[in-house]
Steps between C-alpha positions, in 0.01 A plus 500: 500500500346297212607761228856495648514080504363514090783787483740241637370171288466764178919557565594141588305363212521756272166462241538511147218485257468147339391686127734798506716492782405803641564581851300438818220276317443107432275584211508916436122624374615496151601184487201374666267706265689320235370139632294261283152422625514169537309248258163325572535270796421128518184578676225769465519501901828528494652855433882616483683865483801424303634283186749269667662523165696904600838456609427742829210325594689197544774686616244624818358169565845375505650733764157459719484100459862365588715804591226659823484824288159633671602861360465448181085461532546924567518570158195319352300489784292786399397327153480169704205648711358725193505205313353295792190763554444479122455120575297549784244731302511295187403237663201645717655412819486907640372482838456096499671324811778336270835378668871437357651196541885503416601170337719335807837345487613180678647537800839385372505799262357736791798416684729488229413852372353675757177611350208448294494724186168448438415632835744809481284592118182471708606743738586757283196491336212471741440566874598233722193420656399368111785280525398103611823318652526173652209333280636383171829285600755343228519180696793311283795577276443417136798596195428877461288618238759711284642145419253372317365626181243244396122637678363126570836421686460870690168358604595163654808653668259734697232282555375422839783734617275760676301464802220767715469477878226636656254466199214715667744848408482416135160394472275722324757756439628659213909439434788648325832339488796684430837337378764699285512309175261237341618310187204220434304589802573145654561639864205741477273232391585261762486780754088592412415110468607452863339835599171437305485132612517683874232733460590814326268647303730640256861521367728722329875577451682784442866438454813744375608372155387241291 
């Protein structure tokens, strides 16, 4: 039943690679190969896939942000979770009770798009028991990030703009946020003051593009 509904979607919205425009992929494996790393983060803790600057990966973040294009995570979610293992070992947490935090939305943009992105990445990169929801809240609106270039500006737009409930599931614990793109980590940094000031014991991020 599920491979004749992706038969169905696959004819109604025909896919078209973003790179080459070959058929039946968002992003075909060539293409992908072809994908810059992307550049040294703003953060040590902090590490990212993909260089924002490729014309697909924007393309991809795109169609998943604002147009509800879940699909288009099939294509890269193998080097996603490679990528995200790599991280994993590099940083020594192998067999360490770590958890993911996806980096939440307000609940004006939940109900205006549906979804969290952030929450669909986390899924398709680590079981869902390692994925923490309902703790880190967004708890205002603020003039989204992408329209505003200058970093000390990015800063006080976010600030005070998170929130944890239930402090004792943080506490001690070892986190990972996930988002899809960081530009001058002003979200992500936020995000691991609130956790850390609740308890947790450590924070990372690992985002798609940067």
């Amino acid at each position: 039943m599920a491979n004749l509904f992706n038969t169905f979607l696959k004819t109604l919205f025909p896919r078209k690679c973003f790179g080459c425009r070959a058929s039946d992929f968002w992003v075909c494996e060539k293409c992908l190969a072809k994908i810059p790393k992307s550049p040294q983060t703003p953060a040590k803790w902090i590490f990212s896939v993909f260089s924002y600057q490729n014309k697909i990966v924007r393309k991809l973040i795109w169609e998943l942000k604002f147009r509800g294009k879940y699909s288009v995570l099939d294509n890269f979610e193998a080097k996603l979770k490679n990528e995200f293992e790599n991280f994993v070992d590099k940083n020594k947490l192998s067999g360490k009770d770590f958890f993911l935090i996806p980096i939440p939305i307000t609940e004006k943009s939940r109900k205006t798009r549906g979804y969290n992105q952030s929450l669909l990445i986390a899924k398709r990169i680590s079981d869902e028991n390692k994925i923490m929801q309902n703790i880190l809240f967004k708890n205002r609106n603020h003039i989204p990030q992408n329209k505003i270039k200058n970093r000390a500006e990015r800063l006080g737009n976010v600030k005070n703009s998170f929130e944890v409930r239930k402090n004792e599931l943080v506490e001690n614990k070892i986190v990972i946020l996930i988002d899809d793109v960081v530009t001058t980590g002003a979200t992500l940094t936020e995000a691991k003051k609130v956790l850390k000031s609740s308890g947790a014991k450590k924070v990372f991020a690992f985002v798609v593009a940067h």
